[in-house]
C-alpha positions as CSV (number, residue, x, y, z in Angstrom):
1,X,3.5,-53.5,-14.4
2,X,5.2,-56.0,-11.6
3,X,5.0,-55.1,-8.1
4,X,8.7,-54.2,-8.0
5,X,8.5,-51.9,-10.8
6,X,4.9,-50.0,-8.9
7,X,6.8,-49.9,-5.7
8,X,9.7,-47.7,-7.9
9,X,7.6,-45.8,-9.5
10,X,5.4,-45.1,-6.6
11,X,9.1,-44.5,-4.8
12,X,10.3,-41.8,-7.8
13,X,7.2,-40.6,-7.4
14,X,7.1,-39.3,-3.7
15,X,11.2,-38.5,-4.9
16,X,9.9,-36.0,-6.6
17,X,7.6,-35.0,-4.9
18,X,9.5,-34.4,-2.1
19,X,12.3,-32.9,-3.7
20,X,9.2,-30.2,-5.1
21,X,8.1,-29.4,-1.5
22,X,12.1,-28.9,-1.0
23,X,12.1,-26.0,-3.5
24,X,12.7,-22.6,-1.8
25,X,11.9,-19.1,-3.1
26,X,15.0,-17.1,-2.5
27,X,15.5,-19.0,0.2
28,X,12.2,-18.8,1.3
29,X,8.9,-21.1,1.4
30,X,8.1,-21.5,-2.3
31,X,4.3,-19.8,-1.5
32,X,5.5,-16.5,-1.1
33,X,6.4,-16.5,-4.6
34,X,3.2,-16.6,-5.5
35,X,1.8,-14.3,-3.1
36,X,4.3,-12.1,-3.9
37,X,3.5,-11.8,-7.7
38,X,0.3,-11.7,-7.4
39,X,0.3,-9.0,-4.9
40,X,2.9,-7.6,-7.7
41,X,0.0,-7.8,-10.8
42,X,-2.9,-6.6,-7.9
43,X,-0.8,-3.2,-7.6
44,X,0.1,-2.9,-11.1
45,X,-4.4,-3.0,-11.4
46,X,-4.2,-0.5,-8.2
47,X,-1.9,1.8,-8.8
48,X,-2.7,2.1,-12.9
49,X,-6.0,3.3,-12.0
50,X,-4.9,5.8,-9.0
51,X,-1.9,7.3,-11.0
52,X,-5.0,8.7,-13.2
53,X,-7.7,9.0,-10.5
54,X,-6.9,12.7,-9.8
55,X,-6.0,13.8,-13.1
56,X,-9.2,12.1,-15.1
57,X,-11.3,14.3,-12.0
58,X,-9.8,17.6,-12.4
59,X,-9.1,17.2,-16.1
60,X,-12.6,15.6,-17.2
61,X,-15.0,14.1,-14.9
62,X,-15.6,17.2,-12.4
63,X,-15.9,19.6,-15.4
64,X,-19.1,20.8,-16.5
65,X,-20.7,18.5,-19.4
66,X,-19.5,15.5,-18.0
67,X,-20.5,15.1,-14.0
68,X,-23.8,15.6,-15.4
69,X,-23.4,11.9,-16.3
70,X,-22.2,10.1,-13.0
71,X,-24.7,8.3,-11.5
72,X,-26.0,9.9,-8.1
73,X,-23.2,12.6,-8.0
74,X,-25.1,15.6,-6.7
75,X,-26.5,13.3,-3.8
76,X,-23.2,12.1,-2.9
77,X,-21.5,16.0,-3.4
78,X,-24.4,17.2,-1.1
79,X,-23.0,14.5,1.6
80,X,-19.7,15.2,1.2
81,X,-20.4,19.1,1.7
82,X,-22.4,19.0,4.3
83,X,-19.5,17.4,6.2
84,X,-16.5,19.2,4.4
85,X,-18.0,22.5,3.5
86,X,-18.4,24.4,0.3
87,X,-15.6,22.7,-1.9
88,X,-14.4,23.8,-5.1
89,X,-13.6,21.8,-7.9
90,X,-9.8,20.9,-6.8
91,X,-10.7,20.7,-3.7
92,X,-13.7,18.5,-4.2
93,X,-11.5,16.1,-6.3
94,X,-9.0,16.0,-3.8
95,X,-11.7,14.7,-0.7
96,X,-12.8,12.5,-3.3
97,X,-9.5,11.0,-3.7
98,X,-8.6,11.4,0.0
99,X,-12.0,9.6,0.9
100,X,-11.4,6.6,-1.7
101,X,-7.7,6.1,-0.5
102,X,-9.0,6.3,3.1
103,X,-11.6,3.7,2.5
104,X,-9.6,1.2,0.7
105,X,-7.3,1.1,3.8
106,X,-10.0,1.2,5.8
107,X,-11.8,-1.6,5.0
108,X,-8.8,-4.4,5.4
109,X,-9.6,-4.2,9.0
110,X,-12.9,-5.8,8.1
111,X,-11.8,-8.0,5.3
112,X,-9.3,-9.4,8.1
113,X,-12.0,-10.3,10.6
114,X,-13.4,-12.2,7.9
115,X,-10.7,-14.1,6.9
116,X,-10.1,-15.1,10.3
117,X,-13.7,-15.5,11.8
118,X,-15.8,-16.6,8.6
119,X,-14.7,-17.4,5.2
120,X,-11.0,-17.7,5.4
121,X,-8.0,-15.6,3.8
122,X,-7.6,-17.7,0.7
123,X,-12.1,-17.2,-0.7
124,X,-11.2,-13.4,1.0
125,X,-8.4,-12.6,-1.5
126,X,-10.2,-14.3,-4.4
127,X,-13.7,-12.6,-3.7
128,X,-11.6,-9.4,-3.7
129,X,-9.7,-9.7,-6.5
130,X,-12.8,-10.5,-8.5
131,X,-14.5,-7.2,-7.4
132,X,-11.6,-5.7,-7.7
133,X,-11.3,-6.1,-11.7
134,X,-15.2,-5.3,-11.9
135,X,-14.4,-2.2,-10.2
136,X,-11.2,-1.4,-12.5
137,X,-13.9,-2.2,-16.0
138,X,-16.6,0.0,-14.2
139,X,-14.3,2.7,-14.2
140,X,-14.2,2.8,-18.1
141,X,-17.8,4.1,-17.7
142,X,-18.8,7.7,-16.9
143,X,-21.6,6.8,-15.1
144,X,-20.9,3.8,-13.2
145,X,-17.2,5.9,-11.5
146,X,-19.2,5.7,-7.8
147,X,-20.1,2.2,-7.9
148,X,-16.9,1.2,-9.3
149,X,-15.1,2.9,-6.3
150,X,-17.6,0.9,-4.2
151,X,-16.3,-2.3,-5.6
152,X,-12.8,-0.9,-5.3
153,X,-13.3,-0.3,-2.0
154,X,-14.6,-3.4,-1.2
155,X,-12.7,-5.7,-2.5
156,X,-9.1,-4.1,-1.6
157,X,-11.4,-4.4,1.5
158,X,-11.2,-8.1,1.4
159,X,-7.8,-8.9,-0.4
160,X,-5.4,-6.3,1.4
161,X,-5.3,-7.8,4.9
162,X,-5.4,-11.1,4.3
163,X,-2.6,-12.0,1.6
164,X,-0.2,-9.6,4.0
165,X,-1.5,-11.7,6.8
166,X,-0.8,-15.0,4.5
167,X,3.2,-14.2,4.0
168,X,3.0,-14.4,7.9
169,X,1.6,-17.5,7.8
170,X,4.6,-18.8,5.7
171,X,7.0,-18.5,9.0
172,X,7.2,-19.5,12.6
173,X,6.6,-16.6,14.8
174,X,10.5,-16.4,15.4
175,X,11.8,-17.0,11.9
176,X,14.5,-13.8,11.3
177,X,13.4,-14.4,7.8
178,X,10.2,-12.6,8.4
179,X,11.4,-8.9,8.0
180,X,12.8,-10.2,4.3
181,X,9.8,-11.5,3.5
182,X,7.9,-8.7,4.0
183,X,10.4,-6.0,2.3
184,X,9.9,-8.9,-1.0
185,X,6.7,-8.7,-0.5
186,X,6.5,-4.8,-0.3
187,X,9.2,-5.1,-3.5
188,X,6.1,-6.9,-5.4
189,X,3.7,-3.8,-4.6
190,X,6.4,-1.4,-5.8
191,X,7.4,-3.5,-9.0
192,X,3.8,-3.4,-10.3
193,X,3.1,0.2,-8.9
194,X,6.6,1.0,-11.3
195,X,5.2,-0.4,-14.1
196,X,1.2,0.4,-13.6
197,X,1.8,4.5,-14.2
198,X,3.7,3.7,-17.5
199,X,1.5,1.8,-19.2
200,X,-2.0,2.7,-17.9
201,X,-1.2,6.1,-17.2
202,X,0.5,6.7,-21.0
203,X,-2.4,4.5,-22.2
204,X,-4.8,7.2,-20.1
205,X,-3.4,10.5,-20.7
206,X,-2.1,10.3,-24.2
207,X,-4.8,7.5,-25.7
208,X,-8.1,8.1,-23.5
209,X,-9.1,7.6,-19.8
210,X,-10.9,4.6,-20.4
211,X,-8.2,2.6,-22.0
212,X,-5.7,2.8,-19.0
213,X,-8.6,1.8,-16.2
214,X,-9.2,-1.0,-19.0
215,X,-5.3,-2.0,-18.9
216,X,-6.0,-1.8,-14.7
217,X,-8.7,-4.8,-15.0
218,X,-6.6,-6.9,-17.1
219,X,-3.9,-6.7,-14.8
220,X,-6.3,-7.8,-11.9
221,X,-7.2,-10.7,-13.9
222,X,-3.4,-11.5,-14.0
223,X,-3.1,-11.8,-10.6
224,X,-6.2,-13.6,-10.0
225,X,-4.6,-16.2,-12.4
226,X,-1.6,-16.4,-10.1
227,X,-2.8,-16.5,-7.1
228,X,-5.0,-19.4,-8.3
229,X,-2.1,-21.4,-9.7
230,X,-0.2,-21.4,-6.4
231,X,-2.6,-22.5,-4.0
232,X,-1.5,-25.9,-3.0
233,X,1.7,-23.8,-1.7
234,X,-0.3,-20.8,0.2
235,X,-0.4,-21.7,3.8
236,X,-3.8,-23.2,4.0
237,X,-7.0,-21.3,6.3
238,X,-7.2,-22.3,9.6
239,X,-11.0,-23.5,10.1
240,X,-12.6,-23.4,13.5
241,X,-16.1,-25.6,14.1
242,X,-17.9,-26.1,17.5
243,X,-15.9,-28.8,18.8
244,X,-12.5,-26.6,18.1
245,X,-11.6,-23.7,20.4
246,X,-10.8,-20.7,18.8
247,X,-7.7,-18.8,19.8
248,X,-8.3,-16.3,22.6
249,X,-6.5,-13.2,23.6
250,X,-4.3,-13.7,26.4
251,X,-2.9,-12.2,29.7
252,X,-0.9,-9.1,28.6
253,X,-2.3,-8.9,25.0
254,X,-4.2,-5.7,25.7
255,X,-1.4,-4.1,26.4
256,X,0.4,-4.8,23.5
257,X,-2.6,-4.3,21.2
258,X,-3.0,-0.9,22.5
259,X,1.1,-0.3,21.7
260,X,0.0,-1.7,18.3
261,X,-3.0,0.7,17.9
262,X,-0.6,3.7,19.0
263,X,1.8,2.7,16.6
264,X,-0.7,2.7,13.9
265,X,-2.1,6.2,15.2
266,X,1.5,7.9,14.7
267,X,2.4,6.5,11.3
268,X,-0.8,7.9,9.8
269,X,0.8,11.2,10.1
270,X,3.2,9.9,7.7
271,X,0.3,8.6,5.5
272,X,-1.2,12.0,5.1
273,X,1.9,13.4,3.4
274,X,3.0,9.9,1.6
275,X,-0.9,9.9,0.1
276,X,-0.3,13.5,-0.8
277,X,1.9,12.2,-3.2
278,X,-0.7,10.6,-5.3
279,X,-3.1,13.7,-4.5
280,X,-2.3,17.4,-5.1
281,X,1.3,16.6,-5.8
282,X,0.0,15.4,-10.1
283,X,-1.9,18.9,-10.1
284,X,1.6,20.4,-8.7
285,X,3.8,18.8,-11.4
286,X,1.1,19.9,-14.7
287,X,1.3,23.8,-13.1
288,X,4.4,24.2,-11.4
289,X,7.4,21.6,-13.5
290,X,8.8,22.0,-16.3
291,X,8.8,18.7,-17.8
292,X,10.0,19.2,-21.3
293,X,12.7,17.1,-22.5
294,X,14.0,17.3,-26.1
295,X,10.6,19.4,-26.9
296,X,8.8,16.4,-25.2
297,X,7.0,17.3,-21.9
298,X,7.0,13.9,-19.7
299,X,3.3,12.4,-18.7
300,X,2.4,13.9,-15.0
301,X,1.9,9.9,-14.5
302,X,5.5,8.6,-15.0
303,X,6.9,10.5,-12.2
304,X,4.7,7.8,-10.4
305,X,6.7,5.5,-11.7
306,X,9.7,7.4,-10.8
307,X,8.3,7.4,-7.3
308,X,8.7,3.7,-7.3
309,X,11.3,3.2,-9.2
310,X,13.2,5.1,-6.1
311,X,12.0,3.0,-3.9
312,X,13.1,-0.3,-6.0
313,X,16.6,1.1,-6.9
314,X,17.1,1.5,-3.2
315,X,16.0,-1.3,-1.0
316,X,18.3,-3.7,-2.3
317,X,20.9,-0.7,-0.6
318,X,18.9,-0.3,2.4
319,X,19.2,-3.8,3.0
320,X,22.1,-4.0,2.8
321,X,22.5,-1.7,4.9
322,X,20.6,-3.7,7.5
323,X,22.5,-6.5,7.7
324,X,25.7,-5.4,7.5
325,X,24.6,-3.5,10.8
326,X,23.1,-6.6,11.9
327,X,26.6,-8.1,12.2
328,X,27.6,-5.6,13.7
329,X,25.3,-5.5,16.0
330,X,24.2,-1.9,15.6
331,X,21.1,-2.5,13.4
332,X,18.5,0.2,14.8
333,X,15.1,-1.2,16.2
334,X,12.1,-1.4,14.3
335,X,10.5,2.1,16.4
336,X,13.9,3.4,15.3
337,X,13.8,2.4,11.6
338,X,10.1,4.3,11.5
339,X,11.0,7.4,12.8
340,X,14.3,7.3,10.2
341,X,12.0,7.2,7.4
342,X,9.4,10.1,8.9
343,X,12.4,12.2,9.2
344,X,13.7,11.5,5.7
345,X,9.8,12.1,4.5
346,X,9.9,15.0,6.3
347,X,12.8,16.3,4.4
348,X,11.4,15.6,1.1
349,X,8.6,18.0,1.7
350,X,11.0,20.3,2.8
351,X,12.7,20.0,-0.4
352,X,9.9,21.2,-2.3
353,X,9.2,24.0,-0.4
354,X,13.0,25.2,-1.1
355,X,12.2,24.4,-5.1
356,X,9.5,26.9,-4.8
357,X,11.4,29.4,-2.6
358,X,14.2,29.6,-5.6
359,X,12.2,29.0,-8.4
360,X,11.6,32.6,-8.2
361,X,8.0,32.4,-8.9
362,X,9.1,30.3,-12.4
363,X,8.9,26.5,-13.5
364,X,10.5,24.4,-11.4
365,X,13.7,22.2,-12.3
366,X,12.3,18.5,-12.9
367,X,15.6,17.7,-11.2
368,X,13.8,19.3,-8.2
369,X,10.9,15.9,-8.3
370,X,13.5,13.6,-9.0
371,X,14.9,14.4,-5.8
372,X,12.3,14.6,-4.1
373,X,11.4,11.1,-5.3
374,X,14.4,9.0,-3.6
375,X,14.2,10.8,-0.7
376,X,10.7,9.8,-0.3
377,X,11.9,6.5,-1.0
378,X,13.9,5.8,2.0
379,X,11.2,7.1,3.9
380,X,9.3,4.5,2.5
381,X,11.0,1.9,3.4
382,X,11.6,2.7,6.5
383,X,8.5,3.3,7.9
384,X,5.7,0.6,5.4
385,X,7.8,-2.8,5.3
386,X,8.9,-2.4,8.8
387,X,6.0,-1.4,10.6
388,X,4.0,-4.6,8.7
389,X,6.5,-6.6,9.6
390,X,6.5,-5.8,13.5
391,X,2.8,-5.8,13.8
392,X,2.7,-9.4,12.2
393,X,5.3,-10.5,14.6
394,X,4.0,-8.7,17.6
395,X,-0.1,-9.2,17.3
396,X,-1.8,-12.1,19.2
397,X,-2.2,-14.9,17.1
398,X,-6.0,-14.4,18.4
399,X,-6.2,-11.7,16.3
400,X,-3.4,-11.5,13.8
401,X,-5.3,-10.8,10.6
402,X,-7.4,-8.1,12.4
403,X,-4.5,-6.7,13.4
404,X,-2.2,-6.8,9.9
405,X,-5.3,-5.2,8.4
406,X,-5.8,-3.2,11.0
407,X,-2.2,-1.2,9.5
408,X,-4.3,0.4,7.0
409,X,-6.4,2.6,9.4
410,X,-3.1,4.4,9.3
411,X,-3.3,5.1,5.5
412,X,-7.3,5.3,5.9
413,X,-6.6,8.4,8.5
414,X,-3.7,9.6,6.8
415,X,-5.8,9.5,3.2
416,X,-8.7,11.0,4.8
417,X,-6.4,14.3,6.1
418,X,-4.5,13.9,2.9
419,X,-7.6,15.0,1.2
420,X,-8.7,17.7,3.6
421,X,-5.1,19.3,3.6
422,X,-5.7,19.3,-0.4
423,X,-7.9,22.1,0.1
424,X,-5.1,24.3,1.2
425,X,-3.2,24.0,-2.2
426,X,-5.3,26.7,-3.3
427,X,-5.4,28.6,-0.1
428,X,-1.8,29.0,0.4
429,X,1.8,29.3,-1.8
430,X,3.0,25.7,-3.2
431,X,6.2,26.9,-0.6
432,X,3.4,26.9,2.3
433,X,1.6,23.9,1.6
434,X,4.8,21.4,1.2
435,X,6.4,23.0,4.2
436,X,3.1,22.4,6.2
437,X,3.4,18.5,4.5
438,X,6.7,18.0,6.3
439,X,5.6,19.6,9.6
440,X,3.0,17.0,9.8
441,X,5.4,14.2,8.9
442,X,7.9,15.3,10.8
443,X,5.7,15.6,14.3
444,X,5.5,11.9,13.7
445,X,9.2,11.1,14.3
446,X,8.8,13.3,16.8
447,X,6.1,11.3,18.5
448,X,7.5,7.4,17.7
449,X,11.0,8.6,18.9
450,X,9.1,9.8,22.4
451,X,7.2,6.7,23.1
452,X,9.4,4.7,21.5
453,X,11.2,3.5,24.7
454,X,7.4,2.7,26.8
455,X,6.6,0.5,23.5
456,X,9.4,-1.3,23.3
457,X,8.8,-2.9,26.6
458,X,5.1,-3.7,26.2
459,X,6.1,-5.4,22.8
460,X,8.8,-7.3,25.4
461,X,5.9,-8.5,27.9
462,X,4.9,-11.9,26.0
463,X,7.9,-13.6,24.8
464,X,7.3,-14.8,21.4
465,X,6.3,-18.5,20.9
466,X,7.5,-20.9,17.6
467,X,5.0,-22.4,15.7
């Protein structure tokens, strides 16, 4: 080959090259469209599994003849008691559930301080994914359903905090496409959380338990696969050495990590009723809904998928919504969009109280659920994408990873009060305990809408820099 014709290929060649690093996603860097499905495939593993977590306890696992078999069970029952009391078998399942939700979220708060300290977000998300899917195939044994938890717990541990904390990384700190990216990103989680209920939960409640956690680690492997493939277009770990200062907190930052922390404090009341939902809420729908359809009765798991579903079928609405109010120049703050959506939560609950109160001591309606569903929806979306969004905008970059994963100690407190409130399913009318759900969601709109005006202005002290 002459020198003129290397000098045109080697030109085509950075052509195209360039042209490839030109591509957007949606209008957005072409990374997040890996991170976002394989976030997508990591909740379709996650979600699988949970849709049949409270069912496979109360319907198999807890019952005599079977717990017999779980490795280290009466230790860990004895622990549990001696914290939570005497618990009976609904209740016990429901603290186990709460404690494993509340653990999952509360580990990302780690995982983030070692994706930015240590090992970096990218080994963080693959190490976690990888114990992940070991947990999901544990679960498919009897025996090993503690120490597959563990590895649940531990690698959502690892994975959760940082890949949020990566679709920050995509923008500047003053990109407006930021909020987008996150309600895409949150699109991915509900996409595969849609899908995860209809296949592993059909596969686990018609076929065998075992088959549908199976389905949950193949879907992990999925979005290990991904995530893998789009590397060279993830935003790639900042690395610090002894000659290279780390970033460090700054005047004022206190302040606003404390607003942060309050933030976090007030949406876990929301947690404890959206985690509710995954909870006692299955055990309402087998006893209380009539779910027959064309003498069919509909798997207690699809209305999981309904649950998403909702929350799909609206955000394309919702925003919408935003930014035609945007133009207008009437698009509510972020406080204000999270106490919206503890309100409409609030109502939800509310909703089933009134199903109860009419349903006459009969089955409910399953129009009653669907209902209840969308509502929950917008509450959804108000309150998760939104409140990720602000803490990745507002947080230090000293400790922006720490802080995205330290989100989930809402869901960790609101999962561990989920599964104490379970207890009271049995203690009071289904009327009572849904009316007491929406109290407690409901005192946090109270709450936000409060203090919303003191944490606006701390989250106004450090103007926020472009990088």
């Amino acid at each position: 080959m002459s020198t003129n014709e290397q000098a045109m290929s080697g030109a085509m060649a950075a052509s195209a090259a360039a042209r490839d690093d030109q591509r957007t996603f949606l209008g957005h860097p072409r990374g997040l469209a890996y991170i976002v499905f394989a976030e997508g495939w990591e909740r379709f593993s996650f979600y699988g599994m949970q849709a049949l977590l409270m069912l496979y306890m109360v319907g198999y696992l807890l019952q005599p003849g079977q717990i017999e078999h779980v490795a280290a069970f009466t230790e860990f029952r004895s622990v549990v008691e001696s914290i939570f009391g005497p618990l009976s078998l609904q209740a016990l399942a429901s603290q186990i559930f709460g404690l494993y939700v509340g653990l999952v979220y509360f580990f990302p708060v780690l995982g983030g301080m070692l994706g930015d300290r240590l090992i970096g977000r990218t080994r963080a998300v693959v190490i976690g994914a990888i114990l992940m899917a070991a947990g999901h195939f544990m679960m498919a044994f009897e025996a090993a359903f503690l120490f597959a938890l563990a590895a649940l717990i531990l690698g959502s541990g690892l994975l959760k905090g940082n890949l949020a904390a990566q679709v920050g990384d995509l923008y500047p700190k003053n990109d407006t496409r930021r909020d987008s990216a996150f309600s895409m990103y949150c699109l991915a989680i509900n996409a595969g959380a849609f899908v995860a209920p209809l296949v592993c939960g059909t596969l686990g409640e018609l076929y065998g338990w075992h088959y549908g956690f199976g389905a949950a680690g193949v879907g992990m492997l999925v979005g290990i696969a991904i995530y893998l493939s789009g590397r060279s277009y993830i935003p790639a770990d900042k690395t610090f050495d002894a000659t290279t200062a780390r970033p460090k907190l700054q005047p004022g930052d206190g302040r606003i990590i404390v607003s942060l922390a309050g933030v976090i404090a007030i949406t876990s009341l929301y947690w404890a009723g959206q985690t509710q939902v995954w909870n006692t809420y299955p055990i309402w729908l087998r006893d209380r809904v009539d779910r027959g359809i064309f003498d069919h009765s509909i798997p207690v798991t699809w209305f999981q998928s309904l649950d998403t579903l909702a929350v799909l079928a609206l955000a394309p609405l919702v925003i919408w919504l935003w930014k035609r109010q945007a133009k207008r120049g009437a698009e509510p703050r972020d406080l204000v969009k999270i106490a919206i959506g503890c309100v409409a939560f609030a109502l939800a609950c509310v909703l089933l109280s009134v199903s109860e109160w009419l349903s006459g001591g009969k089955t409910v309606s399953v129009l009653w659920p669907t209902v209840f569903h969308f509502m929950c929806a917008i509450g959804y979306l108000y309150v998760w994408p939104i409140t990720l969004a602000l803490i990745s905008r507002a947080a230090p970059p000293a400790v922006n990873s720490t802080m995205v994963g330290a989100y989930y100690l809402a869901i960790f407190l609101g999962g561990i009060f989920s599964g104490w409130l379970g207890r009271f399913y049995e203690a009071l009318s289904p009327a009572e305990f849904w009316l007491l759900h929406g109290a407690v969601v409901g005192s946090g709109a109270v709450l936000i809408t409060l203090m919303s005006g003191v944490l606006s202005r701390q989250f106004a002290q450090r103007p926020i820099e472009a990088t």
